[in-house]
Backbone as JSON, one array per atom type, in Angstrom:
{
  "sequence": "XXXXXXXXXXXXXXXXXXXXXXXXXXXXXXXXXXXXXXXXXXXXXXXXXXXXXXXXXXXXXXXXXXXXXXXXXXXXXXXXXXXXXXXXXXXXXXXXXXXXXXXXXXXXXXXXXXXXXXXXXXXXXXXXXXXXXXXXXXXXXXXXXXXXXXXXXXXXXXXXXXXXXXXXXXXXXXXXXXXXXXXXXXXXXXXXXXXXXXXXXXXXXXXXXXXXXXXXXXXXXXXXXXXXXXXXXXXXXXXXXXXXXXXXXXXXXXXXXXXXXXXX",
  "N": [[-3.78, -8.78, 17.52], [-5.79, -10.42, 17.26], [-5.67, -12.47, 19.45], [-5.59, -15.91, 20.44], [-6.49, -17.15, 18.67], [-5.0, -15.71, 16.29], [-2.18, -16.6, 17.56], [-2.43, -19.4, 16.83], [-2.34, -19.67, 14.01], [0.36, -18.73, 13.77], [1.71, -20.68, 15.11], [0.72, -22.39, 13.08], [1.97, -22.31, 10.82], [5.09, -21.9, 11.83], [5.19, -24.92, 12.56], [4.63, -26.2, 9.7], [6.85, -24.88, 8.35], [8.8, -26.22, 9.84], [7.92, -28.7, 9.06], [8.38, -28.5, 5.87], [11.21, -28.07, 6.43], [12.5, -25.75, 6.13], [13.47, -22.66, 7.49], [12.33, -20.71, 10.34], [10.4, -17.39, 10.81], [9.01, -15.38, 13.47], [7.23, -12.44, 15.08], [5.68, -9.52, 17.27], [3.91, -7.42, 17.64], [2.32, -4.33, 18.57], [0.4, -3.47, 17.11], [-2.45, -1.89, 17.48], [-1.64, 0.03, 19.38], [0.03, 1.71, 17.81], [-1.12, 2.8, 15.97], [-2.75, 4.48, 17.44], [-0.65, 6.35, 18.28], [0.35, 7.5, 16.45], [-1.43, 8.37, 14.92], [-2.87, 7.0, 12.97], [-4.06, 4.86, 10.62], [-5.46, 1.9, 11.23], [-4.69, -0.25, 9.64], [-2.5, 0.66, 7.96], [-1.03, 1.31, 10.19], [-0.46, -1.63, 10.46], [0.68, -2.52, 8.35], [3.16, -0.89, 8.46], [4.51, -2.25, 10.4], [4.67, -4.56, 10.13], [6.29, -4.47, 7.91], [8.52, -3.21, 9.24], [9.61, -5.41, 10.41], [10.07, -7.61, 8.36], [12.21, -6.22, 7.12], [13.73, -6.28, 9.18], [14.1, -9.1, 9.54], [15.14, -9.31, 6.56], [17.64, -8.28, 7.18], [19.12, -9.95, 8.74], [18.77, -12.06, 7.48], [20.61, -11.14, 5.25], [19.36, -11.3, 3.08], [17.33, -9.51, -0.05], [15.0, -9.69, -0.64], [10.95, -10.22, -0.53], [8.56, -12.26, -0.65], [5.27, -12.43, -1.32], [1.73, -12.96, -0.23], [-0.47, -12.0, -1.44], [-3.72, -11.63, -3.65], [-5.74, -12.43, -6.69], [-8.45, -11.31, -5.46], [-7.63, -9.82, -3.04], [-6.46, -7.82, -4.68], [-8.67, -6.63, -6.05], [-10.13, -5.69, -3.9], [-8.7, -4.16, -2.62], [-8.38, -2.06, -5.0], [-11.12, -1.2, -5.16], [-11.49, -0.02, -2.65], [-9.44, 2.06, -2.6], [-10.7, 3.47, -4.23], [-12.6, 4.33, -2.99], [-11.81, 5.94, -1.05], [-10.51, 8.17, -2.32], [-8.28, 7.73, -3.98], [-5.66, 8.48, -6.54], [-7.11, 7.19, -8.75], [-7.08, 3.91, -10.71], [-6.04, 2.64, -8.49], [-3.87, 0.37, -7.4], [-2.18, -2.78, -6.18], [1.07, -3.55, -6.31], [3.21, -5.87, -8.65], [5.66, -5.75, -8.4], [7.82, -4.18, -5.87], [9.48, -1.84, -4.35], [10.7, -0.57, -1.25], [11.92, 1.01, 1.3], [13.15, 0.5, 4.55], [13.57, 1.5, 7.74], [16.26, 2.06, 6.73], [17.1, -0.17, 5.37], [16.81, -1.36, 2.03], [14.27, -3.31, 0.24], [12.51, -5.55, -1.94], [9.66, -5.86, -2.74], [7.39, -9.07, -3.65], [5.2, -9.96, -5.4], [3.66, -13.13, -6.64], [0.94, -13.91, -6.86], [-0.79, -12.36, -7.89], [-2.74, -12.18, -10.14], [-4.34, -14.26, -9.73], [-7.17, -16.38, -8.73], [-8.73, -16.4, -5.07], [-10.41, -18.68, -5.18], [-9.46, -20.62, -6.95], [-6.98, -20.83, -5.48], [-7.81, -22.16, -2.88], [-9.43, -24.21, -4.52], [-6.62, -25.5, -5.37], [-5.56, -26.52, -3.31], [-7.16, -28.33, -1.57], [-7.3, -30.11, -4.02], [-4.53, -31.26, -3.39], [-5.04, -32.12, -1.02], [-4.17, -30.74, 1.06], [-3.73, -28.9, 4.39], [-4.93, -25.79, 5.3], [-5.29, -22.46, 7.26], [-7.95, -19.8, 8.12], [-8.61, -16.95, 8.57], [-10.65, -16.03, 10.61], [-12.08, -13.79, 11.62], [-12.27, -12.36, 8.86], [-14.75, -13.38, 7.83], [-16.63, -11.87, 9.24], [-18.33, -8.35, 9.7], [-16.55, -6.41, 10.61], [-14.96, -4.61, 9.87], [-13.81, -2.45, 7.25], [-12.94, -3.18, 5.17], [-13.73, -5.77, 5.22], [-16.44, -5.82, 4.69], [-16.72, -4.76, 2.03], [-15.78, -7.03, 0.58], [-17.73, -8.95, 1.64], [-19.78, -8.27, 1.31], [-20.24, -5.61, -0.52], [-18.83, -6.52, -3.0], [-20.09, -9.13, -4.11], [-22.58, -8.24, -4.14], [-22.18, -5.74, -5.91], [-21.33, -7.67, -8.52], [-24.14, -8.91, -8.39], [-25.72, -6.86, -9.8], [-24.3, -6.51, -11.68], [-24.04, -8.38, -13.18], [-21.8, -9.91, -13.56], [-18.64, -10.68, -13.29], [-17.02, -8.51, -11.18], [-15.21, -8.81, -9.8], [-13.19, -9.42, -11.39], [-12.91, -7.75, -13.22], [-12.08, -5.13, -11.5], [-9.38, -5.94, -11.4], [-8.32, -5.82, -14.14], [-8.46, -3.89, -14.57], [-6.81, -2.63, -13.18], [-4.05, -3.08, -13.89], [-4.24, -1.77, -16.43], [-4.39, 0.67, -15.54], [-1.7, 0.3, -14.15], [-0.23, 0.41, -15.96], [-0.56, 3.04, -16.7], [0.76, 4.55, -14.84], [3.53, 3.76, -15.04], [3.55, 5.07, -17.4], [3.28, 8.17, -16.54], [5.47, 8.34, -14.37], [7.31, 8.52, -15.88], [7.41, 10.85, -16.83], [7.02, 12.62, -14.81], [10.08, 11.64, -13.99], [10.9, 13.01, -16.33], [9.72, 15.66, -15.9], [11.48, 17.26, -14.04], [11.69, 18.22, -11.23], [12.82, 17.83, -8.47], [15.19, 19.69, -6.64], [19.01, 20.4, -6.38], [19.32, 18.79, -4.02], [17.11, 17.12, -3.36], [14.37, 18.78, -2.65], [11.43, 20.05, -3.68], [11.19, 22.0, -6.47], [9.68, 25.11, -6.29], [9.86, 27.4, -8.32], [10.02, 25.92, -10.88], [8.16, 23.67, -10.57], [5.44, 25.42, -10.98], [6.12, 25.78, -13.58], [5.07, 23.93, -14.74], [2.43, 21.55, -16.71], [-0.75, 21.44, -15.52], [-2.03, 18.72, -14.57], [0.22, 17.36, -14.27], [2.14, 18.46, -12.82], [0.68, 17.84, -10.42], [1.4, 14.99, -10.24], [4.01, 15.54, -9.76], [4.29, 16.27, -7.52], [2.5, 14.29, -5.65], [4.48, 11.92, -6.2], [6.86, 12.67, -5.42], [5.84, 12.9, -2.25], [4.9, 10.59, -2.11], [7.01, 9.29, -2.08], [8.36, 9.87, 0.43], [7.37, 8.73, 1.75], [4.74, 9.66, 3.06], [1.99, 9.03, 4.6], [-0.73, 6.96, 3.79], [-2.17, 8.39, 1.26], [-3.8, 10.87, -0.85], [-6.15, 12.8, -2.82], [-6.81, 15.2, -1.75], [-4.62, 15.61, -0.13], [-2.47, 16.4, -1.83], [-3.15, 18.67, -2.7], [-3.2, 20.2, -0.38], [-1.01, 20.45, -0.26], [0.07, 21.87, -2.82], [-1.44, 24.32, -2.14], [0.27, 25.27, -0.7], [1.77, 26.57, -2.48], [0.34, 28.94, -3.65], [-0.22, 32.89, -3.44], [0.36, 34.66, -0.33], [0.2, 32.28, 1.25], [0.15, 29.92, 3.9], [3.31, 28.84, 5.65], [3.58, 26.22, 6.0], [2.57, 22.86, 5.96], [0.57, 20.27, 7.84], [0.26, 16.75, 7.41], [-1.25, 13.62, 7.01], [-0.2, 11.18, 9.68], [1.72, 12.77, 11.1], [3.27, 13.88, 9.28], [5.12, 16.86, 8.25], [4.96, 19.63, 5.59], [6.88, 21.7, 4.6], [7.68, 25.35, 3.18], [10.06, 27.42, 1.54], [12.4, 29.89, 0.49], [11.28, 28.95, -1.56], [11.33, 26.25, -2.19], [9.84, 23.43, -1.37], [9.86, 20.94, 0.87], [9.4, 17.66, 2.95], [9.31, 16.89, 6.44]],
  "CA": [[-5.12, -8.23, 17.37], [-6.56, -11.56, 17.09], [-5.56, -12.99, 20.26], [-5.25, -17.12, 20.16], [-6.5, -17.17, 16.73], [-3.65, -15.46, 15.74], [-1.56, -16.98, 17.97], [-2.58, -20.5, 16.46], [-1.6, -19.17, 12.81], [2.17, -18.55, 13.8], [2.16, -21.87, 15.24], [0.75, -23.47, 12.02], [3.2, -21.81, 9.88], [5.9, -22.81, 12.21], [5.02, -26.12, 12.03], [4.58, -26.17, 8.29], [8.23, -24.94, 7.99], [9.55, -27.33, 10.4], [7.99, -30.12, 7.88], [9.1, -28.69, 5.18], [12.75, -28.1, 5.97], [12.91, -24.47, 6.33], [13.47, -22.05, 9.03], [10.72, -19.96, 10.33], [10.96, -15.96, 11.77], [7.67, -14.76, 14.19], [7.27, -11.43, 15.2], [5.0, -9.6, 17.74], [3.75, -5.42, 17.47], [1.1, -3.83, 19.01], [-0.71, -2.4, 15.97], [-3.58, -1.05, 17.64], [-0.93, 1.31, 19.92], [0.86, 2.3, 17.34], [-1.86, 3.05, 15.36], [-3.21, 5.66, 18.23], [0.16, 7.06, 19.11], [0.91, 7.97, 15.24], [-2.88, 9.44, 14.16], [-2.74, 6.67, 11.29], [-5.39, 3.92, 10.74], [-5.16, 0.53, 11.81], [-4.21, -1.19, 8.26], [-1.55, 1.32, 7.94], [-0.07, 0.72, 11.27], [-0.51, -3.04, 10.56], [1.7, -2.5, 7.24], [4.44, -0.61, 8.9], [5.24, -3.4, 11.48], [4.81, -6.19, 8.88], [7.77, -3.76, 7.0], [9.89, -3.5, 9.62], [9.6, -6.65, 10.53], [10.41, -7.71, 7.14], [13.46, -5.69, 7.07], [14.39, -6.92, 10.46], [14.32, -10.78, 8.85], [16.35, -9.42, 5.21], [18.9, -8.16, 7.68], [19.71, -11.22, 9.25], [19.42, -13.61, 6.34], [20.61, -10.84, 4.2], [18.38, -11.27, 2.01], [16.52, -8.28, 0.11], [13.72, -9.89, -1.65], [9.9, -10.45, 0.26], [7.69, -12.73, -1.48], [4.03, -11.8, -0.33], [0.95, -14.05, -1.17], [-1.71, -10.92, -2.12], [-4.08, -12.85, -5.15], [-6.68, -11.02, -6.98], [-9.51, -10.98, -4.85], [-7.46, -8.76, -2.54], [-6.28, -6.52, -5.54], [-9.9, -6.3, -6.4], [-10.8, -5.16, -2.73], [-7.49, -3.15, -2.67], [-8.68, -1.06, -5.94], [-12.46, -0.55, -4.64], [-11.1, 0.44, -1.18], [-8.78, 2.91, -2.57], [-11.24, 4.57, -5.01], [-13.68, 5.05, -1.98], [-11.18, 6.76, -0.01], [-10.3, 9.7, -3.04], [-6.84, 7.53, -4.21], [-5.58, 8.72, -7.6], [-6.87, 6.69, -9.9], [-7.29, 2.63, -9.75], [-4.64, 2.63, -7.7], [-3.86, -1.72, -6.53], [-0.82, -3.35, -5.46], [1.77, -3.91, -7.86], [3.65, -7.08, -8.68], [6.9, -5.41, -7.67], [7.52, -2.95, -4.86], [10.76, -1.1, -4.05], [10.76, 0.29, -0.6], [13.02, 1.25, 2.26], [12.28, 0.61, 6.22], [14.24, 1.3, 8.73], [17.38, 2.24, 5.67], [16.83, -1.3, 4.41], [16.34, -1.5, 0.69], [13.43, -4.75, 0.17], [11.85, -5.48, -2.89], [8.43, -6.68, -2.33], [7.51, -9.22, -4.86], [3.16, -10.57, -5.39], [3.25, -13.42, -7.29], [-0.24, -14.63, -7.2], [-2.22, -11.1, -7.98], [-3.46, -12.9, -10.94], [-4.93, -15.6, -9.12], [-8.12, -15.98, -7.82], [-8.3, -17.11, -4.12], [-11.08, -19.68, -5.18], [-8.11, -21.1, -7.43], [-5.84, -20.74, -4.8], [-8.49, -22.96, -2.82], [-9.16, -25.91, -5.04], [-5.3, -26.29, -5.29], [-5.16, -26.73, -1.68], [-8.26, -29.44, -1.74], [-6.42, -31.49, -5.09], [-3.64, -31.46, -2.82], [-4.88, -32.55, 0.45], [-2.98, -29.88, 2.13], [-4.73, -27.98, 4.84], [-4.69, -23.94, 5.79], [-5.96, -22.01, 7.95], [-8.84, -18.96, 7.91], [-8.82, -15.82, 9.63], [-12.53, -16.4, 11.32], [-12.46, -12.59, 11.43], [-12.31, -11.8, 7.45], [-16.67, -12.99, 7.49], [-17.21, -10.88, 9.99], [-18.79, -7.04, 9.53], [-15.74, -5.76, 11.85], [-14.14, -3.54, 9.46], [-14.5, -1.87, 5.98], [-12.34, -4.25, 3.67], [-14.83, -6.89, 5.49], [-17.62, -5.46, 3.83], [-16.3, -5.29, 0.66], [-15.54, -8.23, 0.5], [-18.53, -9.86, 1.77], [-21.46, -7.34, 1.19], [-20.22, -5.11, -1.63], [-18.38, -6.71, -4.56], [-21.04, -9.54, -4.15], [-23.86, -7.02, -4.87], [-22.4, -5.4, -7.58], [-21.69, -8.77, -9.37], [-25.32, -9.35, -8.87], [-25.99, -5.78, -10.29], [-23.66, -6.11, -13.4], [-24.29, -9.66, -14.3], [-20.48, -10.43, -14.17], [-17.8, -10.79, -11.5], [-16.66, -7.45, -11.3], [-13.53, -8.42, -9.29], [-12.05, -9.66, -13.1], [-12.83, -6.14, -14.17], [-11.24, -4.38, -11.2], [-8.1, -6.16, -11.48], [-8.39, -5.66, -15.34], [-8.3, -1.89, -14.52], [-5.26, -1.99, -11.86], [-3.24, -3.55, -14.85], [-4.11, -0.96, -17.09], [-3.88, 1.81, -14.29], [-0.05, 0.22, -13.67], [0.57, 0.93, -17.2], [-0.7, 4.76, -17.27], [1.28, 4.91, -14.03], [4.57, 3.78, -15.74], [3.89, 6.46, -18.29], [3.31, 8.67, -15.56], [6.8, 8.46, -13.36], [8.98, 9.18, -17.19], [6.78, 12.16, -17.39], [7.84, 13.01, -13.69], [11.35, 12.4, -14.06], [11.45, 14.46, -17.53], [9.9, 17.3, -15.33], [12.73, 17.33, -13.33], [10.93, 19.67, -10.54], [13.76, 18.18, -7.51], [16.44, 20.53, -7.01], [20.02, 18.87, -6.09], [19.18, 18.66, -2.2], [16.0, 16.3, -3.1], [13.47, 19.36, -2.72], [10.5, 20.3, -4.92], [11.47, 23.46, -6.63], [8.82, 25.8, -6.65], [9.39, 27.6, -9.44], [10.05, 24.8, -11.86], [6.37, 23.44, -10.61], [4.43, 26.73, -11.47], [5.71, 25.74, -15.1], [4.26, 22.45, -15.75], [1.07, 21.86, -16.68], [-1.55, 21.35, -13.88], [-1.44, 17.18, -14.42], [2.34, 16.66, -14.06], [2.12, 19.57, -11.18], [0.14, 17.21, -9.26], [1.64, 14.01, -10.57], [5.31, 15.29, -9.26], [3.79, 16.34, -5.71], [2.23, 13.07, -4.89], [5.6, 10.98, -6.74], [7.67, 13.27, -3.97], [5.39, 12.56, -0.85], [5.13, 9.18, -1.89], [8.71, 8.86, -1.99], [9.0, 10.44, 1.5], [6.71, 7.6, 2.94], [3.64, 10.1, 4.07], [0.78, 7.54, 4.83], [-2.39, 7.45, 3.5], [-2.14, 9.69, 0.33], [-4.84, 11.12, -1.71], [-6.03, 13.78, -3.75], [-6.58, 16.51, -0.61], [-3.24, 15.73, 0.7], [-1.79, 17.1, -2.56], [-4.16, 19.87, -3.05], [-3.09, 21.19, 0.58], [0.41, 20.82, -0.22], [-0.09, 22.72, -3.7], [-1.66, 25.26, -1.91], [1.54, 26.34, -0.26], [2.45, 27.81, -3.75], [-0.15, 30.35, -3.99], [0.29, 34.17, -2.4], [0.02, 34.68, 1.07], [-0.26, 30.86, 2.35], [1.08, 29.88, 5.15], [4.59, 27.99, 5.01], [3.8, 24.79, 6.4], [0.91, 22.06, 6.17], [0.97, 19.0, 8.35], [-0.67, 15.76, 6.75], [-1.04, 12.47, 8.06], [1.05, 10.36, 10.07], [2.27, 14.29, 11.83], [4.54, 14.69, 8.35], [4.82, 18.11, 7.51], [5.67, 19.84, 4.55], [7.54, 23.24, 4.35], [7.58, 26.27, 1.91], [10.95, 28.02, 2.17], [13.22, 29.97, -0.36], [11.03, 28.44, -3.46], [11.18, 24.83, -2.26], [8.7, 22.51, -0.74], [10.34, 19.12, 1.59], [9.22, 16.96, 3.87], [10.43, 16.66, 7.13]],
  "C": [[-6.19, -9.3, 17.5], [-6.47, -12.47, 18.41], [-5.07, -14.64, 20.14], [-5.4, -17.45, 18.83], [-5.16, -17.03, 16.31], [-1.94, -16.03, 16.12], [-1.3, -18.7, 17.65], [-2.38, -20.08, 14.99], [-0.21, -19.42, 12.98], [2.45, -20.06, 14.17], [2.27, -23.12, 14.3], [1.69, -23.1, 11.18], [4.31, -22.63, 10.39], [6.2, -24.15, 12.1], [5.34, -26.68, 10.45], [5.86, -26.03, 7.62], [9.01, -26.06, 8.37], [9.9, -28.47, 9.09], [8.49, -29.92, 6.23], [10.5, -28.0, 5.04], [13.15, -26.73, 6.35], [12.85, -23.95, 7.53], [12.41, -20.75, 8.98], [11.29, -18.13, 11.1], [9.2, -15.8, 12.21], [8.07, -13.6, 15.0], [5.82, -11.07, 16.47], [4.97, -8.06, 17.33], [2.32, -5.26, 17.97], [0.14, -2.94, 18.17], [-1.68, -1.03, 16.97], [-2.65, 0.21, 18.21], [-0.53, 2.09, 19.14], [-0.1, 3.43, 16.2], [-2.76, 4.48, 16.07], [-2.08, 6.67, 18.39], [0.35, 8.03, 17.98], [-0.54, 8.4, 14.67], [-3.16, 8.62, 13.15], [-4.03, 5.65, 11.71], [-4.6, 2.57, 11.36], [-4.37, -0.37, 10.92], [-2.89, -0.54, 7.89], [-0.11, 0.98, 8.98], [0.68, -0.57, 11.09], [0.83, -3.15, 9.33], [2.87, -1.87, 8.02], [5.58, -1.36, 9.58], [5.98, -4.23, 10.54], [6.21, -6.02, 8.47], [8.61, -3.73, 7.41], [10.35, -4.78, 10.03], [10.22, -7.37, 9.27], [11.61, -7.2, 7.02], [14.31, -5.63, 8.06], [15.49, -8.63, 9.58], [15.72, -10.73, 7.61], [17.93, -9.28, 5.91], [19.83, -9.15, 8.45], [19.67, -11.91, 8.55], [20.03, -13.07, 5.57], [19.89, -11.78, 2.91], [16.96, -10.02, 1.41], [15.1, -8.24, -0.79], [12.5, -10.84, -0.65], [8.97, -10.73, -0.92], [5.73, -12.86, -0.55], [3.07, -12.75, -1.23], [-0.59, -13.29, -1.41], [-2.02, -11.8, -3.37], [-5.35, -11.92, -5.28], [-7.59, -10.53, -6.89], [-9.31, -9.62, -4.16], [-7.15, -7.69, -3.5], [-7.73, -6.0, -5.89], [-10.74, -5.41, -5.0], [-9.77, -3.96, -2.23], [-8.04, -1.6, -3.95], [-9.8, -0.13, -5.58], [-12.13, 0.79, -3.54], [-10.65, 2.21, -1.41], [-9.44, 3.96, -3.85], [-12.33, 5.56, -4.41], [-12.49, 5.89, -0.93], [-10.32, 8.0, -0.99], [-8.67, 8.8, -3.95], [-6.75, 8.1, -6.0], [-5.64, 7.7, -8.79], [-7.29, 4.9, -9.53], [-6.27, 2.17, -9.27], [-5.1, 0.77, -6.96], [-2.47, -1.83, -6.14], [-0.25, -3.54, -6.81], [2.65, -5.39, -7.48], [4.47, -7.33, -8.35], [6.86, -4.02, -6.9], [8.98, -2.9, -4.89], [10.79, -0.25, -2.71], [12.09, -0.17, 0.41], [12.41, 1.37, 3.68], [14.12, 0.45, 6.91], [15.97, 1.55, 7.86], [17.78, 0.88, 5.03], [16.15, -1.5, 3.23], [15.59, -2.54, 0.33], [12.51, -4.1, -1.08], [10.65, -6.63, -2.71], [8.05, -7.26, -3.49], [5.79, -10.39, -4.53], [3.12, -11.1, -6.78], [1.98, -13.63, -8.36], [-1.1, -13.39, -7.53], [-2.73, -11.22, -9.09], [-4.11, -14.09, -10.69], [-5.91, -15.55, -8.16], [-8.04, -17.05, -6.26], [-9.51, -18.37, -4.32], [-10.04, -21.11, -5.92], [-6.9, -22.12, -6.37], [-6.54, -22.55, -4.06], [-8.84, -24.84, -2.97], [-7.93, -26.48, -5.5], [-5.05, -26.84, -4.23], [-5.96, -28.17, -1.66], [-7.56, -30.92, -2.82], [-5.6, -31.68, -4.34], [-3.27, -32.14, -1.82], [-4.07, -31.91, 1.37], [-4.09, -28.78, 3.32], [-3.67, -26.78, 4.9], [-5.29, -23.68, 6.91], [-6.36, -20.49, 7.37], [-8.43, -18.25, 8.85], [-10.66, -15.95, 9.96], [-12.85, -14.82, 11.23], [-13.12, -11.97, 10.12], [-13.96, -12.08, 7.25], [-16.93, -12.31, 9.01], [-17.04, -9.11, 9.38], [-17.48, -6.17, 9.96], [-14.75, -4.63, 11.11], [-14.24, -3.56, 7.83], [-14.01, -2.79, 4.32], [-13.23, -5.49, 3.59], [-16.0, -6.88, 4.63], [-17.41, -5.06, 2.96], [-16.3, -6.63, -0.08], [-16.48, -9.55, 0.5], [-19.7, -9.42, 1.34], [-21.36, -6.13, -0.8], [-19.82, -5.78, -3.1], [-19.73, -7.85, -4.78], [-22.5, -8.64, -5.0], [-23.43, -6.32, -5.8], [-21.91, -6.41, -8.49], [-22.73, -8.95, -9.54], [-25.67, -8.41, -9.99], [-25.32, -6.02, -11.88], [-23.43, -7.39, -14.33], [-22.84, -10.01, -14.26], [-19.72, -10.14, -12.95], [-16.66, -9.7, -11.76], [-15.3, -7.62, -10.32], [-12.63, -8.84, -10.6], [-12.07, -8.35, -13.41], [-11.89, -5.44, -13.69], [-9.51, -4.77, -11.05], [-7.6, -6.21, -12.92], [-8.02, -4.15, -15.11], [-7.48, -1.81, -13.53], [-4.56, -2.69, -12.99], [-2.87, -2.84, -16.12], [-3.75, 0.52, -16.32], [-2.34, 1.79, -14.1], [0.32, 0.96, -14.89], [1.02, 2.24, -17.44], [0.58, 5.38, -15.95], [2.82, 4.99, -14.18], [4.75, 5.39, -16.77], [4.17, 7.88, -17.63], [4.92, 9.13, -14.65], [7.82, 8.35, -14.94], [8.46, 10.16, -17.2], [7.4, 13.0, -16.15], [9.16, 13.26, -13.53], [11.94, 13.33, -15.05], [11.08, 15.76, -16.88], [10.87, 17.67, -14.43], [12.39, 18.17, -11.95], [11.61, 18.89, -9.08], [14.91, 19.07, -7.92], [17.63, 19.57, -6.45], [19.95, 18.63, -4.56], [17.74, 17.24, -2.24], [15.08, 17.55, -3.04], [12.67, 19.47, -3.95], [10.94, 21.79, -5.28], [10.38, 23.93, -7.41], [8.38, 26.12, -7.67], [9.16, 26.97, -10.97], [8.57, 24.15, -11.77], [5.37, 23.71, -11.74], [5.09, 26.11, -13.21], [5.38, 24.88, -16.21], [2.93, 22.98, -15.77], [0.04, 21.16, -15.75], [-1.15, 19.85, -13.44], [-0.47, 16.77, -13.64], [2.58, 17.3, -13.05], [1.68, 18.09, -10.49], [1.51, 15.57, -9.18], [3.44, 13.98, -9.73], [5.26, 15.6, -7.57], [3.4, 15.02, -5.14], [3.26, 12.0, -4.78], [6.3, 11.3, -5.27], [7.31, 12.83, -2.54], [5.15, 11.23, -1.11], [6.46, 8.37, -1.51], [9.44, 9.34, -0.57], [7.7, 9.86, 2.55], [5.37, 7.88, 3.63], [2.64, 9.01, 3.54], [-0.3, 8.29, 4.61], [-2.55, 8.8, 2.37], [-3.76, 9.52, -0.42], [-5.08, 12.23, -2.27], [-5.5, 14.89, -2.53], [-5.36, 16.45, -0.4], [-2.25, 16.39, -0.6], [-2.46, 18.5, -3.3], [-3.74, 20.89, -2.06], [-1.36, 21.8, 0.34], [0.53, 21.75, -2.04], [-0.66, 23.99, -3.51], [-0.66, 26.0, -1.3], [2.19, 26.92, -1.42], [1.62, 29.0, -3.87], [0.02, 31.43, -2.61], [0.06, 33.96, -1.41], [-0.12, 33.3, 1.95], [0.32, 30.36, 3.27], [2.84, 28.94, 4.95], [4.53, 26.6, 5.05], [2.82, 24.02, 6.12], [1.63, 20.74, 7.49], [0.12, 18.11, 7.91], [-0.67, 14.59, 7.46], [-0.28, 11.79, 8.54], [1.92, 12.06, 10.44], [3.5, 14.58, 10.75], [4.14, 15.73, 8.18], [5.6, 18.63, 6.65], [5.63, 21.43, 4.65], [7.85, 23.51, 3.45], [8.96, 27.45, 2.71], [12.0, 28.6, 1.04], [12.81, 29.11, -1.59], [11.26, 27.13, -3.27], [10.16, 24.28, -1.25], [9.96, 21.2, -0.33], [9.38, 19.0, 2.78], [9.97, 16.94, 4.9], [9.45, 15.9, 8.74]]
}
């Protein structure tokens, strides 16, 4: 996406391993295509690659653990992001991930999301070690950009205080309610033994935990880009007369059939 830029990144990395000792993996994907062919956004796309890619690499070193260097500027631009786009809640990155690409089990693991990247920074400087910048990230060119450079800025000025400590203060307490959250899910028990959502088991929670086991489910069946609507449409296939099917983003669709709801 970046052209030589980016193409001078992989080389400093490379390098960087060389000197210290290790062996390096580089990858190539056409985001932007994939990103048109599949209806999804660009950052989405960009994560999918990364993933299989990633689960390309565990399969050849076996190895099933991905150490990622997210720090808590981005959780702070991660939380904003995802409260302007409807997400449930202050939804951030977590410290551990558990997913599956490609039927490869990888546990994604973000040390530094307590660490600010100014931190990060003047370790690099005491160190005498150089990095390199994405030249893109101060540029306008896309919406995490301006977060980043135009919004959290201005509401620090606004609130007297550096409101990215707060929002990563509130994705820490958010993880917590979210823990409480997925025992409340599996005590409702609302799969049947095939993996489906069973209908009528739904209808007899209470609205909350309704929603809470619809989004757990389509999260767990990978649909991209969740948010409230996307479990509002798929809760509407329980009431009378509605049609059987929805389709949501990324062309998943979810079917109403004999009292169960899946993905497929």
């Amino acid at each position: 996406m970046r052209g030589r830029a980016s193409t001078a990144d992989a080389r400093f990395v490379e390098r960087l391993a060389h000197t210290l000792g290790v062996d390096f993996e580089g990858g190539r994907a056409d985001v932007g295509r994939q990103a048109e062919m599949e209806g999804i956004s660009m950052e989405t796309a960009g994560r999918r690659e990364r993933h299989a890619f990633f689960a390309e690499c565990s399969r050849r070193w076996r190895c099933p653990r991905v150490l990622l260097a997210h720090h808590a500027d981005d959780q702070a631009e991660t939380v904003l992001w995802n409260l302007l786009r409807g997400s449930r809640g202050m939804a951030g990155m977590t410290a551990t991930q558990r997913i599956s690409i490609n039927g490869r089990a990888l546990e994604l693991i973000r040390p530094w999301l307590s660490v600010r990247r100014s931190e990060l920074r003047r370790w690099l400087e005491e160190e005498g070690l150089k990095w390199r910048e994405d030249a893109t990230n101060a540029e306008p060119v896309a919406a995490r950009n301006r977060l980043r450079n135009e919004v959290l800025p201005l509401l620090s000025e606004i609130a007297r205080r550096d409101v990215a400590d707060s929002l990563v203060r509130s994705a820490v307490s958010a993880a917590e309610l979210r823990e409480i959250e997925s025992w409340a899910v599996a005590e409702a028990n609302a799969l049947d033994p095939q993996g489906r959502l069973h209908v009528g088991r739904l209808r007899e929670l209470p609205e909350p935990l309704r929603r809470a086991c619809v989004f757990d489910y389509l999260r767990s069946c990978e649909v991209p880009d969740l948010d409230r609507s996307a479990v509002d449409r798929v809760l509407g296939l329980m009431e009378p007369g509605a049609a059987a099917r929805v389709v949501l983003k990324g062309e998943r669709t979810v079917r109403r059939k004999a009292g169960r709801l899946w993905v497929e």
